[in-house]
N, C-alpha and C positions, 0 to 999 in steps of 0.2 A: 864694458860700460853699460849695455844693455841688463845687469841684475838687479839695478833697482828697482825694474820692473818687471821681471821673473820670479816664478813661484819662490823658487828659493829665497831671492832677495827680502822679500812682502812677506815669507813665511814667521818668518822670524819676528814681524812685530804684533803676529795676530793676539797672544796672549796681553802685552802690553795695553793694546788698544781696547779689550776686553774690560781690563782693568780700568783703564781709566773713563771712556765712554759708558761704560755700565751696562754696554750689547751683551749679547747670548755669541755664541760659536757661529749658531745658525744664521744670526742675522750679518754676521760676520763673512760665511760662507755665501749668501746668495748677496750680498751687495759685492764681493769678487767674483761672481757667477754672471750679475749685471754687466758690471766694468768690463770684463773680458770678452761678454757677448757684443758691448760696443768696439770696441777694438778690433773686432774677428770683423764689424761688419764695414770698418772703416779702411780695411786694408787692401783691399781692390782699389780704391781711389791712389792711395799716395802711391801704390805701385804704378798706377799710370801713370803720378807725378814724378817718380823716379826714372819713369822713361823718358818723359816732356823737359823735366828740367834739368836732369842730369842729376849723378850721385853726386857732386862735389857739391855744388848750390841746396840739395835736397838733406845732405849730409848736416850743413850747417844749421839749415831752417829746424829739422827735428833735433839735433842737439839744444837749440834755446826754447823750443817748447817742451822738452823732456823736462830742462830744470825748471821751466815755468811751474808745468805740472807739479815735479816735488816740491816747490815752494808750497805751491796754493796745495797739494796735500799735508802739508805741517802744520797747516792751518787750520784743516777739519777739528769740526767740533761736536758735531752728531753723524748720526750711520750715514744722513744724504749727503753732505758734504764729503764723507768720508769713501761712498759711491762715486762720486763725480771724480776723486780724487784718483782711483783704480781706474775708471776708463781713461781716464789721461796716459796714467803712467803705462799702464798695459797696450793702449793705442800708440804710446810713441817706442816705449824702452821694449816689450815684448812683439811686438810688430813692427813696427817703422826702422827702428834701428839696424836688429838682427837683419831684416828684409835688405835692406841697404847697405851693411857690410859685406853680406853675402850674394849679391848683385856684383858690386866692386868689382870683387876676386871674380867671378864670373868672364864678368865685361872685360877685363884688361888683361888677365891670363887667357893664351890660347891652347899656350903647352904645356901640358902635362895637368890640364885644368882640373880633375877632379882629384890630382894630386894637391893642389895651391887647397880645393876647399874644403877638402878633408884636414889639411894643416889648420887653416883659421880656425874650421868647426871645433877642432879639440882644443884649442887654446883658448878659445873662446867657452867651450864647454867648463875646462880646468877651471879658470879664471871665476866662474859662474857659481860653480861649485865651492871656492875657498869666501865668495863675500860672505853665508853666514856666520861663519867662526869670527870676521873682523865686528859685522854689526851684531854679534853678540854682548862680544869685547865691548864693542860702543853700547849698547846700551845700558851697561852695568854703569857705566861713567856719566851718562847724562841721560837726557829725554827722549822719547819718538819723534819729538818734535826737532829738535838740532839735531837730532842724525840725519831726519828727511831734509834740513837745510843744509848739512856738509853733505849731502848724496849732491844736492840739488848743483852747488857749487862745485866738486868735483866734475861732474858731466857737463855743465857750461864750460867749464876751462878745456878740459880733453876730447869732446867731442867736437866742438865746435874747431878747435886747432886742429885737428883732425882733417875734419871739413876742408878748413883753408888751405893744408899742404897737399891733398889729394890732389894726383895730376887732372890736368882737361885733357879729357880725349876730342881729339880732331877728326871732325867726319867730311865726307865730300860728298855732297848732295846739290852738284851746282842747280838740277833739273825746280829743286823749290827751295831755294835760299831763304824766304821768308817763314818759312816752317821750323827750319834748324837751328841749331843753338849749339854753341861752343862744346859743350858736354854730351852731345850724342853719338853713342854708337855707330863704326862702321862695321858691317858685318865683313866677318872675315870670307876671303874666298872659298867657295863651297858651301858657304853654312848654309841651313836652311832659313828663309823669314818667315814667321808664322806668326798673322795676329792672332789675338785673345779668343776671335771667336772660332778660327781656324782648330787650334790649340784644344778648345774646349769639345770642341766636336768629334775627336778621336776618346778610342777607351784609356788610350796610356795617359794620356790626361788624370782621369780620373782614377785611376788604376793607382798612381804614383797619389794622388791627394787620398785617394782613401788607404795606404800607407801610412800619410800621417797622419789623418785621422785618426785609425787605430791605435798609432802610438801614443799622438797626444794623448788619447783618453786614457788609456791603460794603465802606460807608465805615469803620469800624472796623478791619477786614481790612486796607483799604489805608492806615491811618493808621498801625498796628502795624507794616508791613511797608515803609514808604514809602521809609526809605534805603535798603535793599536793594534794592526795585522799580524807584526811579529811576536809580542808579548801576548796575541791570544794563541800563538803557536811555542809559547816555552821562555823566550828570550827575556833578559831582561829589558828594562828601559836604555840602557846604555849600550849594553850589545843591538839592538833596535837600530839607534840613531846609529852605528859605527858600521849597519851594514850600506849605507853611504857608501861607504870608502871601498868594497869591493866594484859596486858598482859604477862610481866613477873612472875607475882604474881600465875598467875592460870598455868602458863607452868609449873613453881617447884611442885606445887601442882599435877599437872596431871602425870607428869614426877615421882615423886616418888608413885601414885597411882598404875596406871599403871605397874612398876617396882614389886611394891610388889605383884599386881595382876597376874604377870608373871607368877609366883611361885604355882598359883594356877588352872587358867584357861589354854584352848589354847589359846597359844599370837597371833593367828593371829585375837581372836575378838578384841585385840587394835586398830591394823591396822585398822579393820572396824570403830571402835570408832573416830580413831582420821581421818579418811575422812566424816565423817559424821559429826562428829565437823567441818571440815574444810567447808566442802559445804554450813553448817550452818552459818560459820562468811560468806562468800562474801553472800549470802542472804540477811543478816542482812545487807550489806553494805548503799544498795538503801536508806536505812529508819533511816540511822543515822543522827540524830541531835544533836547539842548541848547539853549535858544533860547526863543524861539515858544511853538513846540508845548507846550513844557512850562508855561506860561503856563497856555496856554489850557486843558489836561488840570487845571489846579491851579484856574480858574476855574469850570471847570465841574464839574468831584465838588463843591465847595463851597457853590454853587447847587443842587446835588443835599439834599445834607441840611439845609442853608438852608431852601429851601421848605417840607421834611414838620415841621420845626420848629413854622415858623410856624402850619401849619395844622392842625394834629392838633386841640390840645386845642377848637381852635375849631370843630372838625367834629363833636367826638363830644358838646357843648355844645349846638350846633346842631342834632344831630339826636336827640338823648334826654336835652335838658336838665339841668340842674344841679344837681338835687334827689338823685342815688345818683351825681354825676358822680366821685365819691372812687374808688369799688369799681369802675365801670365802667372809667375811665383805669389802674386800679391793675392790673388783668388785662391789658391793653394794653399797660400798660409795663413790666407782667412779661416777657410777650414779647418785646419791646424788645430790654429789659437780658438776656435768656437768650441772644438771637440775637450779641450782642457778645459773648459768652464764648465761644461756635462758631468765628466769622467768622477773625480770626487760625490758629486753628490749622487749618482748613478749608484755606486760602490757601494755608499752609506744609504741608500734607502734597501739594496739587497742584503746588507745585513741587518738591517730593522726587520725584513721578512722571513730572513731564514735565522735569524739569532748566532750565525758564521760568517766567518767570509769566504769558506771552503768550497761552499755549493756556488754562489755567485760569480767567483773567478773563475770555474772551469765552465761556467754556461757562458761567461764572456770571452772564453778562450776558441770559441765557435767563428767569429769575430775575424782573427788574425789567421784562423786557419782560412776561411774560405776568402780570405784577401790571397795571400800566398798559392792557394789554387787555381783561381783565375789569371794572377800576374805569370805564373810559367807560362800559360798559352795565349798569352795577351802577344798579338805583332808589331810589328814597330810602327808606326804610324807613318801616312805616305801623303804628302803634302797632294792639295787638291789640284796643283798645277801637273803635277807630274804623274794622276793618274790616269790612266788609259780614258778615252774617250768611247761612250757605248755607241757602236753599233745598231742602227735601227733600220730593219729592214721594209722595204717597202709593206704601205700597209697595216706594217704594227700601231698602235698605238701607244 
């Protein structure tokens, strides 16, 4: 339910709104460059609101302003409006949503949890992947504007019901009663508690967000760019668009691989996996042809963002617990979400420079490599209660 406000979902009406408002691509491109950068920065807040209020209360409240937003986006009538419209939908559907599904499954699976997230992430990926074909379909039948109203409608009815069947988790916090709320987290025995700023202050913090960093931008970049990229390497227009389907295929696949590997390995060798997958598809870019190759380039980027799918919310679960997991994931996937508002226009100003896109994906492929370098020798992070106490000998200072 979160596509309405995924690239994919919005992809699909950019030529319409072209037509009909009488913008440029470009003006098109940076008012969803806008929208996402509000988005990316508003998503530290609701993740602490998803800690304070609980998923099921926080679940409800973003499903009626998701459809708000696609309302009042039906509504746009020029590019600012039609900016105001993307930060909405990108703020609630590509951030708040996703953030909060994937919280959920977090919080109330204990067993076998990067198994449970790896299952949503692919279904939730599939699912993501098949709305363009429907609002294709839909838009041949009617306007931008009653699609954005039956999106809008759709997502009031199922998210919000949604909301209201999710269970309340019960916490036992007699020590400050007045602070707790029906929906908050009790941390399981053993787990680690780590706040935001705790969390932030180790590398695997960062180590894990500048994974999806990389991805966002990349695979985004090349998702946004992908007829053009492929049809200057041979393809037609149709073979272009249908190499989609290789890489949706191997993402589910890597996506619940990964996920259940969670459960077993340290997840931060994901993260290594899926940058070295990534660095691996733009390699492959140079040497795709019609055929084959273009297979395999379309199997592999797909495997690429598959993997960090899978394993993110289970790593950072994993190694600072589920108890501020809201706020913590929420700065994370601010990042995220900032770095897909970059990626695309990054792309296309490196092909305005080198008149390719051959030379700019392998100097961006520099990128995924020295993330995956660092994450092998990155340590697991050691909460600040449990580290050793310094020794100070008389005298020192």
């Amino acid at each position: 339910m979160s596509a309405p406000g995924q690239t994919a979902g919005l992809s699909v009406f950019t030529d319409p709104l072209i037509d009909e408002l009488g913008v440029t691509r470009t003006q098109i491109s940076v008012s969803y460059l806008i929208g996402t950068l509000v988005g990316a920065a508003l998503l530290p807040f609701i993740g602490r609101a998803l800690d304070r209020f609980g998923i099921r209360r926080s679940t409800i409240i973003i499903g009626l302003a998701f459809a708000a937003f696609l309302l009042g986006l039906s509504a746009a009538a020029d590019i600012f409006g039609l900016t105001a419209g993307f930060a909405g939908v990108r703020t609630a559907g590509q951030g708040a949503l996703s953030l909060a599904a994937t919280t959920a499954v977090a919080r109330t699976i204990t067993h076998r949890r990067g198994l449970a997230l790896g299952i949503a992430s692919a279904i939730g990926s599939a699912g993501i992947s098949l709305v363009p074909v429907f609002l294709e379909r839909l838009l041949a039948t009617t306007s931008i504007h009653a699609a954005w109203r039956l999106e809008a409608l759709a997502v009031l009815v199922v998210v919000t019901t949604i909301g209201v069947l999710l269970p309340r988790t019960r916490t036992a916090r007699p020590a400050a009663p007045a602070q707790s709320t029906p929906d908050e987290p009790t941390p399981a025995p053993g787990e680690p508690v780590w706040t935001l700023g705790q969390a932030a202050g180790t590398g695997m913090f960062w180590i894990i967000a500048s994974g999806l960093a990389t991805a966002g931008l990349l695979s985004t970049a090349l998702a946004f760019h992908q007829i053009s990229i492929l049809t200057e390497q041979g393809l037609s227009t149709t073979e272009a668009a249908a190499n989609f389907l290789p890489q949706t295929l191997t993402g589910i696949l890597a996506t619940l691989g990964t996920g259940a590997l969670a459960d077993r390995i340290a997840p931060k060798f994901g993260v290594t996996f899926s940058m070295i997958t990534m660095a691996g598809a733009l390699w492959l870019l140079p040497v795709v042809t019609p055929g084959w190759t273009a297979i395999v380039y379309g199997l592999v980027l797909g495997a690429a963002g598959g993997s960090l799918r899978g394993i993110e919310a289970a790593a950072y679960v994993r190694y600072y617990g589920a108890s501020n997991i809201g706020v913590i994931r929420g700065v994370a996937t601010s990042v995220n979400l900032a770095s897909t508002a970059v990626g695309p226009l990054l792309l296309s100003l490196g092909h305005d420079i080198a008149g390719t896109y051959t030379g700019p994906v392998l100097v961006l492929s520099i990128i995924p490599v020295t993330v995956a370098l660092v994450s092998i020798f990155a340590p697991a992070p050691v909460h600040p209660d449990q580290r050793p106490a310094v020794q100070r000998t008389p005298g020192s200072a």
